[in-house]
N, C-alpha and C positions, 0 to 999 in steps of 0.2 A: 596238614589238612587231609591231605590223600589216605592216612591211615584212621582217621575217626570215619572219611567216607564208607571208604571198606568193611573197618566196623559193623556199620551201620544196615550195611548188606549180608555182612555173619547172621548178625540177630538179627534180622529180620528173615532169612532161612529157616534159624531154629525156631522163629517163635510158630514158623509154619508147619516145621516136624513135630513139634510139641503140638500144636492142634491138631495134625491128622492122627497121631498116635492117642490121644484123647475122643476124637471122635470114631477112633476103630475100637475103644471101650463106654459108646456109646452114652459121653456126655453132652451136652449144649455148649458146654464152654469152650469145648476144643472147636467150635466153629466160630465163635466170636475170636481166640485166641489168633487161628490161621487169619480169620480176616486181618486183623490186627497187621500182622508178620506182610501180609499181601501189601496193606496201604503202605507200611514199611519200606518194601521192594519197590512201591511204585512212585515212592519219592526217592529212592536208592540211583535206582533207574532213571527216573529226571533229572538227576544232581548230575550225573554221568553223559546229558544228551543221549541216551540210548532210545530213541525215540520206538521201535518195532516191539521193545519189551514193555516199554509205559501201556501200549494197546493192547498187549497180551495182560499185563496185570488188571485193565481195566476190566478188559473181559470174567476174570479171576473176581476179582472184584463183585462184578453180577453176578457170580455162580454162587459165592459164598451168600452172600445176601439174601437169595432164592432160595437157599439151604434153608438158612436162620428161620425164612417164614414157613417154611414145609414144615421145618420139624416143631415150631412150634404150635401147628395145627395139627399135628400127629395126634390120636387120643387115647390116653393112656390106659392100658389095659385092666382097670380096673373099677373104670369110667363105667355107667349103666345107661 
């Protein structure tokens, strides 16, 4: 069991590396993806009792989400 936990906490890292790296090539998906990887972590993190990281991901959580609506009120530069 210990080893599918851990797992679990791998991919949930990369799927967070794979969205910042997506959103530093300035898609929308790479911030749905990070989220993704976050909720990941923040059940990684409960399964573990790490209770101080489940509040940090929470917080992670808000920001991504905050992201999501920014950008998708951003208007596109070719918008009149």
């Amino acid at each position: 069991m210990i080893g599918l936990v851990d797992g679990l906490g791998f991919f949930a890292d990369a799927l967070i590396l794979v969205g910042v790296w997506m959103v530093g090539d300035r898609r929308i998906a790479g911030w749905y993806i990070g989220l993704a990887g976050v909720v990941l972590s923040l059940w990684y993190a409960a399964i573990i009792n790490s209770y101080p990281i489940v509040f940090i991901e929470i917080v992670f959580i808000g920001i991504y989400v905050r992201n999501i609506f920014l950008w998708r009120k951003k208007p596109t530069s070719g918008s009149s």
